[in-house]
C-alpha atoms as one frame of an Amber mdcrd trajectory, in Angstrom:
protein
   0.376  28.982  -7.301  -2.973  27.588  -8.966  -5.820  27.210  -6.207  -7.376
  24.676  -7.751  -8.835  21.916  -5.857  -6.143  18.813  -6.256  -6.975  14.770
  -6.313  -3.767  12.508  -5.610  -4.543   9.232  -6.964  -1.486   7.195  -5.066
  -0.830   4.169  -7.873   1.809   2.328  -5.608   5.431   1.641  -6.805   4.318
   1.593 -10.501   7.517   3.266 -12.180   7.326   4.387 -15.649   8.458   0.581
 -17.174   5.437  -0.157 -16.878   3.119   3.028 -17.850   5.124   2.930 -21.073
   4.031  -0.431 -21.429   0.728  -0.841 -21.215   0.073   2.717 -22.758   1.970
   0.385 -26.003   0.217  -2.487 -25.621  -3.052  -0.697 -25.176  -3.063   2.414
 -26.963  -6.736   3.559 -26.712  -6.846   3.306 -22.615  -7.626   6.283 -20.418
  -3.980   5.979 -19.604  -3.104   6.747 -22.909  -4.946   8.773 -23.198  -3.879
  11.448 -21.142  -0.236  10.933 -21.047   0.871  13.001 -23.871  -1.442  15.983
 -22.415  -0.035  15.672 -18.719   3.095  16.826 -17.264   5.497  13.999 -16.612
   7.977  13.888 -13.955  10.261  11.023 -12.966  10.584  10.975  -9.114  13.241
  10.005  -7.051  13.442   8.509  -3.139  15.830   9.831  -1.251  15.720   7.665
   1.660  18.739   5.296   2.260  18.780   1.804   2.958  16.404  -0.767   1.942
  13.351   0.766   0.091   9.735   0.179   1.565   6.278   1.787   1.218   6.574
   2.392   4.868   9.043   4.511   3.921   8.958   6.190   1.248   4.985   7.139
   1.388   5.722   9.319   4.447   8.443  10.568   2.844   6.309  12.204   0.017
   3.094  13.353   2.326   5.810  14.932   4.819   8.676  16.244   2.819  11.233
  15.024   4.484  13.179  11.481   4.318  13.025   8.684   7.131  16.243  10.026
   8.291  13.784  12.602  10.014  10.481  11.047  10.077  11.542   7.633  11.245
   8.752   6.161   9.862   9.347   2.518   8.733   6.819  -0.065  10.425   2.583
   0.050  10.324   1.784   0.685  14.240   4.257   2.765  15.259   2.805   5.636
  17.761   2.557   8.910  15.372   1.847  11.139  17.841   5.246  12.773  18.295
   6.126  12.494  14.506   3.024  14.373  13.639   3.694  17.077  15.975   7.234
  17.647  14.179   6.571  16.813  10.648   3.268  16.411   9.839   1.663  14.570
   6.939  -0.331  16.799   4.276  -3.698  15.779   5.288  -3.116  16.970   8.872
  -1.373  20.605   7.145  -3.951  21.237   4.819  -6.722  20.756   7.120  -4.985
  22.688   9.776  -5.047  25.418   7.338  -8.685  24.827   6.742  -8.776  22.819
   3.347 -11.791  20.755   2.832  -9.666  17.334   2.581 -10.777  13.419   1.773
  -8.301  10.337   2.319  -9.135   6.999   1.203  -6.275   4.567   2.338  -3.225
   6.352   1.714  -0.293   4.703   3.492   0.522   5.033   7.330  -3.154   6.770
   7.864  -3.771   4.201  10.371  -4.812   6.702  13.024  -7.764   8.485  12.897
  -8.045  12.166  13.253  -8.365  13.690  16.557  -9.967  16.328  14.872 -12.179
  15.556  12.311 -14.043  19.023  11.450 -11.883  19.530   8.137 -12.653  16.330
   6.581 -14.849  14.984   4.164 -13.795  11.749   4.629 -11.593   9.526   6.180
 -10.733   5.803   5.514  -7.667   4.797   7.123  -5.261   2.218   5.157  -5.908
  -1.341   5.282  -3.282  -2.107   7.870  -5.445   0.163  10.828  -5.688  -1.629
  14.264  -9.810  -0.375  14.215 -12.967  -0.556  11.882 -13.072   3.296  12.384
 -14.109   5.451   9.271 -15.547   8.586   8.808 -17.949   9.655   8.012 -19.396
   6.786   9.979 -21.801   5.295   7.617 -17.971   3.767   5.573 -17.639   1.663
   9.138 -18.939  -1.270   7.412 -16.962  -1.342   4.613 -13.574  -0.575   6.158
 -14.923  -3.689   8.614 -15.006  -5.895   5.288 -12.242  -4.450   3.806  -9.421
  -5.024   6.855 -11.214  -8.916   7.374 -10.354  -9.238   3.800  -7.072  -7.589
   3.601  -5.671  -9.761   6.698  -6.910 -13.250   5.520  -4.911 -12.443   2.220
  -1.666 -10.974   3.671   0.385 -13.632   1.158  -1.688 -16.171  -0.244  -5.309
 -14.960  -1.296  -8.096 -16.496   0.647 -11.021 -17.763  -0.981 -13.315 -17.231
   2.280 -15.541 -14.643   2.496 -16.728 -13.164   5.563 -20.876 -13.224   5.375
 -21.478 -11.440   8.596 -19.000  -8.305   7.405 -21.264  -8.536   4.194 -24.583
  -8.350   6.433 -23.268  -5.056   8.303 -22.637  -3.732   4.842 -25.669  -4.380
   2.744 -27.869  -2.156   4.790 -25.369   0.937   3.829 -24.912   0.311  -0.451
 -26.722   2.975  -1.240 -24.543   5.399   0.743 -21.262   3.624  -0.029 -21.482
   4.009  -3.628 -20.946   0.164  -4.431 -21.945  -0.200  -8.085 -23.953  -2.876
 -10.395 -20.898  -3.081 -12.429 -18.967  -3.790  -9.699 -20.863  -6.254  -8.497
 -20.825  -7.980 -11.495 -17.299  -7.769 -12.011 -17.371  -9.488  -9.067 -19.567
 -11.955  -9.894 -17.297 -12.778 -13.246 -13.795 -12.900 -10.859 -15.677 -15.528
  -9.111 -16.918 -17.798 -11.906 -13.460 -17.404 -13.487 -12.248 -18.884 -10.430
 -13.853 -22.040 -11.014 -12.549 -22.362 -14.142  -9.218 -21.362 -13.794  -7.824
 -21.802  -9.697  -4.769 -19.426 -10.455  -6.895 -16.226 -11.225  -8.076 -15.914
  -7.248  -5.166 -13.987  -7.182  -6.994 -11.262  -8.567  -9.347 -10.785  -6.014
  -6.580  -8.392  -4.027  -7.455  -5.865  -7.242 -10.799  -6.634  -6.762 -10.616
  -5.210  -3.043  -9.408  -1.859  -5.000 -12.517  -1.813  -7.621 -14.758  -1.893
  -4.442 -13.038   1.017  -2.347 -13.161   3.306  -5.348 -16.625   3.062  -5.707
 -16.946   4.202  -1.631 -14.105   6.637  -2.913 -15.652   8.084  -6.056 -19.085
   8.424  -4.481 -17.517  10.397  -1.481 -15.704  12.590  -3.969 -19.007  13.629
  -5.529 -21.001  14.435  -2.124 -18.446  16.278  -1.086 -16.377  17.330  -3.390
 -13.252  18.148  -1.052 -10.572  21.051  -1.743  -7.944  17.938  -1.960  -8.852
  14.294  -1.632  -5.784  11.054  -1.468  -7.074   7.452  -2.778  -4.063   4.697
  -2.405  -4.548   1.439  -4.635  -1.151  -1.493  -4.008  -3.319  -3.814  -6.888
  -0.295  -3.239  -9.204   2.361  -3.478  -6.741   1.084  -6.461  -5.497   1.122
  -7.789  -8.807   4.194  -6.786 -10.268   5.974  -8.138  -7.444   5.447 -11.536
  -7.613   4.626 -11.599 -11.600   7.598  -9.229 -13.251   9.168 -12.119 -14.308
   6.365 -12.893 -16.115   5.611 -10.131 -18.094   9.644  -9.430 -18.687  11.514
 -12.210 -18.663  14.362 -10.992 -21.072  14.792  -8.566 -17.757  17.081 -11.753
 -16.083  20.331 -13.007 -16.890  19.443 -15.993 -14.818  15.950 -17.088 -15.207
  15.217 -20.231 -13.850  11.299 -20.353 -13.751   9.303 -22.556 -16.227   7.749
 -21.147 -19.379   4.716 -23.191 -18.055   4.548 -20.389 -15.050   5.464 -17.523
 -17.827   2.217 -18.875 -20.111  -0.011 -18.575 -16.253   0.652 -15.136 -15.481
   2.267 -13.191 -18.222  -0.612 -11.213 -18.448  -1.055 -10.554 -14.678   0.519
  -6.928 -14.442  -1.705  -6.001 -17.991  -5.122  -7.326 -16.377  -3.917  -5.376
 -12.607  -2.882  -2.594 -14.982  -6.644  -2.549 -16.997  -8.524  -2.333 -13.603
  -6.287   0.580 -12.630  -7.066   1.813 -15.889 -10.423   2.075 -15.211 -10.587
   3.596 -11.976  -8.275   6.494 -13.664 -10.690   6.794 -16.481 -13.762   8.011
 -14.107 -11.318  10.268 -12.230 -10.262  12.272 -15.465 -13.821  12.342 -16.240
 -14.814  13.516 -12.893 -11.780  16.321 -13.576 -12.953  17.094 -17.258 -16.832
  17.782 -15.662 -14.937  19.862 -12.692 -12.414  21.790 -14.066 -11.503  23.912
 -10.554  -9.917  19.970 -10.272  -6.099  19.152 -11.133  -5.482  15.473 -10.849
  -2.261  14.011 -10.036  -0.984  10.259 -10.216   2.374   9.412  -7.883   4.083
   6.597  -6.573   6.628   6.626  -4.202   9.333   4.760  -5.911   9.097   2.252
  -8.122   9.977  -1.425  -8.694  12.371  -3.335 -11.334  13.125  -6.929 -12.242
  15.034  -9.110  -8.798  15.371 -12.614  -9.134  13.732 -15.382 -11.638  13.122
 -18.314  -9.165  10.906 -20.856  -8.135  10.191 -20.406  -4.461   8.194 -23.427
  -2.939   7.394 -22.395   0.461   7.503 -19.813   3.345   7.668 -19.614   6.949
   4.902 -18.071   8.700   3.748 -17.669  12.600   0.411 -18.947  12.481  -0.428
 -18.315  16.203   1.396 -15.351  17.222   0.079 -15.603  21.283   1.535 -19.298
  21.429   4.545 -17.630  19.724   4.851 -14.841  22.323   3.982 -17.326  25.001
   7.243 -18.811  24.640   8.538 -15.609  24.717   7.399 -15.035  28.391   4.217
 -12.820  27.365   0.567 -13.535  28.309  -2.220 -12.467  25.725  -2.683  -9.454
  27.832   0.539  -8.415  28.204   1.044  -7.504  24.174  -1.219  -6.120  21.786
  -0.352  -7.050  17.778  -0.151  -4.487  15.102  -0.971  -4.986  11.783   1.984
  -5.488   9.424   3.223  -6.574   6.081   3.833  -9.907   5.215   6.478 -11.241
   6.168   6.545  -9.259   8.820   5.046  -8.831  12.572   4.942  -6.279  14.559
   3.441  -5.825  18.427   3.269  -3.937  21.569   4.795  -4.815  24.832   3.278
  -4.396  28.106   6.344  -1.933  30.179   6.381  -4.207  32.762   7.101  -7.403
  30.312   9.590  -5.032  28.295  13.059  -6.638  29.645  12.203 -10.020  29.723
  11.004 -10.141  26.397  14.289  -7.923  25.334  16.383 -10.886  26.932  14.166
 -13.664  25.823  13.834 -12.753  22.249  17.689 -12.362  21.948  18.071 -15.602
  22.506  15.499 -16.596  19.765  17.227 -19.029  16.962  15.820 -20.182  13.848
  18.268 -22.660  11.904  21.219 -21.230  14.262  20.632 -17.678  13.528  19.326
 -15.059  15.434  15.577 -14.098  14.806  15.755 -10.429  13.790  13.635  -7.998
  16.145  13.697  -4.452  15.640  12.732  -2.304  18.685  11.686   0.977  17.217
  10.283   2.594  20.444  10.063   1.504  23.745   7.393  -1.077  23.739   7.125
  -1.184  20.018   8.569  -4.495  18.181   9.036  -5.739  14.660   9.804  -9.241
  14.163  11.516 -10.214  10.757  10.574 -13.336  10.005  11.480 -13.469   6.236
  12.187 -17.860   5.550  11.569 -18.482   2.249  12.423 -21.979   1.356  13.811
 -22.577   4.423  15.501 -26.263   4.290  16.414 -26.296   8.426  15.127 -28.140
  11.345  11.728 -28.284  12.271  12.111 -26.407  15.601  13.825 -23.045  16.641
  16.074 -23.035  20.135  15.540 -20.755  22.890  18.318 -19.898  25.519  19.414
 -22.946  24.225  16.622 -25.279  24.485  14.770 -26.722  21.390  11.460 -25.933
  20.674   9.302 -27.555  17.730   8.089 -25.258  15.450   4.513 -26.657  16.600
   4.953 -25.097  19.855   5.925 -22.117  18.610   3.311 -21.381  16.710   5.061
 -21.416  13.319   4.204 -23.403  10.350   5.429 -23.768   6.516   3.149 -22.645
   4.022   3.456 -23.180  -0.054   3.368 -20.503  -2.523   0.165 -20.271  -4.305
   1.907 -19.131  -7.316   5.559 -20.425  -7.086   7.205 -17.294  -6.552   8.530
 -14.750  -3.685   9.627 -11.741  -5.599  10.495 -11.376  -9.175  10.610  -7.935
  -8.604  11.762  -5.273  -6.036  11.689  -1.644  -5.263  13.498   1.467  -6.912
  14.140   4.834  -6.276  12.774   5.843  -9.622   9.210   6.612  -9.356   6.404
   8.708 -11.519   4.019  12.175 -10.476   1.826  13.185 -14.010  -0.518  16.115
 -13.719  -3.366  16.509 -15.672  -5.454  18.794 -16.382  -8.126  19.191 -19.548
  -7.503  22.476 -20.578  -3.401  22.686 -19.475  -1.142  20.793 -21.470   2.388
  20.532 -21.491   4.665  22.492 -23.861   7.473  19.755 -23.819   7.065  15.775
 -23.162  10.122  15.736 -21.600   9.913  14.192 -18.456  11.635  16.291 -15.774
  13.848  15.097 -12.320  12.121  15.698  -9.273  12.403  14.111  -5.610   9.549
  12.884  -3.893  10.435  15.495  -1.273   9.041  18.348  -4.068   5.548  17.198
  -4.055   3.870  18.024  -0.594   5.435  21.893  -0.605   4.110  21.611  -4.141
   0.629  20.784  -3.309   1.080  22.983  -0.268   2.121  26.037  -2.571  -1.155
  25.067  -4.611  -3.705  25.858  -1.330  -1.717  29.265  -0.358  -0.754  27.093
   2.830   2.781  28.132   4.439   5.441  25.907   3.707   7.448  24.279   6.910
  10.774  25.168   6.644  11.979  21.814   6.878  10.773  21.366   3.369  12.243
  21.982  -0.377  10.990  24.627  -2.408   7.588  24.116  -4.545   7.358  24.256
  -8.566   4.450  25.026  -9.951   2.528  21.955 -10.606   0.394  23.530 -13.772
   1.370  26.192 -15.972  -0.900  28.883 -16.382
């Protein structure tokens, strides 16, 4: 047990591949830096099944696996998980610990209470521009517009009247010159080169960080959560890219190696950066222990071209045909390819019968009813070489009508690379470092009673035992 005050900077699925990496190809970053004096533990998700962030994020803040939390879709109703296993912003502020999140995964729903928080930005998949304190409203406004219009494909429209709301509240946000200009750079590289708008998604990081960072000085919390997917985002669709000696079967062209080979380095860099002003935010406070973690990790998948993609474009005209009317469901945010909504009760069998007898191409269209009411539509057709309609209780429907289009790839790809248990948790701290480099075993399950263990807070029983997360 330590006290100190604790940041968890939450770099998404980025396993140790690719630490080791771009500490080698860039030995003087801040990453680099610090690696040798951190502790440095390989972490391991214990959930079973398919692997998602959905997952395995409430996993880690609640210590126990989706077995138990059931956790698995954005928009489910929390309210009876949090009452039996709550996540670590809800324990330590329970237990009266000055705490900060900035869009750590499944924080869609703000606080009933809010008296023990510095801050609170929920993750970019909340139904509301809600933010606390309330002067971030603005910003999380801009930040969910932008988020949505780039769910696959990265839109080059910017929303002006978001940006109007949000001009009047810079100087509170923290939004920086160098940002700004960054900004300004992304953009005029855009023009030159059409492939880099992908960026922009990292760019959406750079600009929360600054709202994050300048929260974290005002307040300086006792433990404060920022969540960045930039490299996840990244690595999945560019892997291939960066290591394509990972495949026995590669089948993409070196002309889409030479584009974005240096995708997960550049994501990497701005990560890089953000990191560097943490550790010197913990060097100036030293009552600060900073921790990086991911959840799991990702690995090299598949090495193909994929052309197109499936998408509903019009979800009401979708759940029209479905036997809903506008005001009888309520849409959730979700990943793509995913879609997830809300069924009015009195709609609930009809829509249970209906959307059995949904076909795409002869198949079934998967829903998954995780609560009553709550729905999450699969809709994962990558390539898809079928019929242009889908058949309902047996009668055809054109995909027109059903609100479903096909949509091209941007950059040729679906996933080059998927998730892995194996993830990462370093600790740093300027005047602790590490006797051995070795980097120990943990689960994922380990760090919450860990952090817990820091603040003196009781530890459910539900939970494994804490280590000590600095030596003394």
């Amino acid at each position: 047990m330590t006290n100190r005050k604790i940041i968890l900077f939450e770099l998404n699925e980025v396993p140790y591949r690719i630490i080791d990496q771009y500490c080698q190809d860039n030995p003087y970053s801040s990453l680099s830096r610090i690696l040798s004096s951190s502790r440095q533990y390989e972490t391991w998700a214990e959930d079973t099944g398919t692997l998602a962030p959905t997952k395995t994020w409430p996993t880690l803040h609640r210590g126990v696996t989706k077995e138990k939390h059931g956790i698995s879709s954005f928009g489910q109703s929390l309210d009876e998980i949090d009452k039996e296993f709550p996540p670590i912003w809800q324990l330590t502020t329970d237990n009266g610990v000055k705490t900060g999140v900035f869009g750590s995964l499944l924080s869609y729903q703000m606080p009933k209470k809010l008296e023990n928080y510095a801050f609170f930005v929920p993750e970019v998949f909340a139904k509301e521009n809600t933010a606390h304190p309330h002067y971030i409203t603005p910003f999380q406004e801009f930040n969910l517009t932008m988020s949505r219009a780039s769910a696959r494909n990265v839109s080059q429209k910017i929303d002006w009247d978001s940006i109007k709301r949000l001009i009047p509240k810079l100087p509170q946000l923290g939004l920086t010159v160098p940002t700004f200009l960054d900004i300004g750079k992304q953009l005029a590289n855009e023009k030159l080169n059409p492939k880099v708008k992908t960026r922009r998604r990292t760019f959406q990081t750079v600009l929360g960080f600054d709202v994050f960072l300048k929260q974290l000085a005002i307040f300086q919390p006792d433990f404060a959560t920022f969540f960045t997917n930039n490299v996840a985002a990244t690595m999945h669709r560019y892997w291939a890219a960066a290591f394509p000696g990972d495949y026995d079967d590669f089948q993409l062209r070196d002309e889409w190696v030479a584009s974005f080979r240096h995708e997960i380095n550049f994501a990497m860099t701005k990560a890089d950066a953000l990191l560097s002003k943490l550790i010197t935010f913990v060097n100036r406070y030293p009552e600060y222990l900073l921790l990086v973690a991911s959840s799991m990790g990702q690995a090299a998948f598949q090495a193909k071209h994929t052309g197109a993609f499936l998408t509903i474009k019009n979800l009401p005209k979708f759940m029209n045909k479905l036997g809903l009317e506008p005001d009888e469901f309520e849409q959730r945010p979700a990943m793509a390819p995913h879609f997830s909504a809300v069924v009015a009760p009195h709609k609930l069998e009809e829509f249970r019968q209906r959307a059995s007898k949904l076909k795409i191409n002869g198949h079934n269209v998967i829903f998954k009813e995780k609560e009553d009411t709550f729905f999450h539509i699969d809709f994962n057709y990558q390539d898809y070489q079928g019929e242009s309609y889908m058949e309902l209780d047996g009668m055809i429907v054109p995909f027109e009508d059903m609100g479903v289009v096909n949509r091209i790839h941007e950059d040729g790809v679906y996933l080059t690379a998927d998730h892995i248990p194996q993830g990462i948790l370093l600790v740093y701290h300027p005047q602790n470092s590490p006797q051995s480099h070795q980097r120990i075993q943990i689960s994922t399950l380990d760090i919450t009673p860990s952090i817990l263990n820091n603040f003196s807070i009781p530890i459910p029983a539900y939970m494994n035992k804490p280590f000590d997360l600095i030596c003394t």
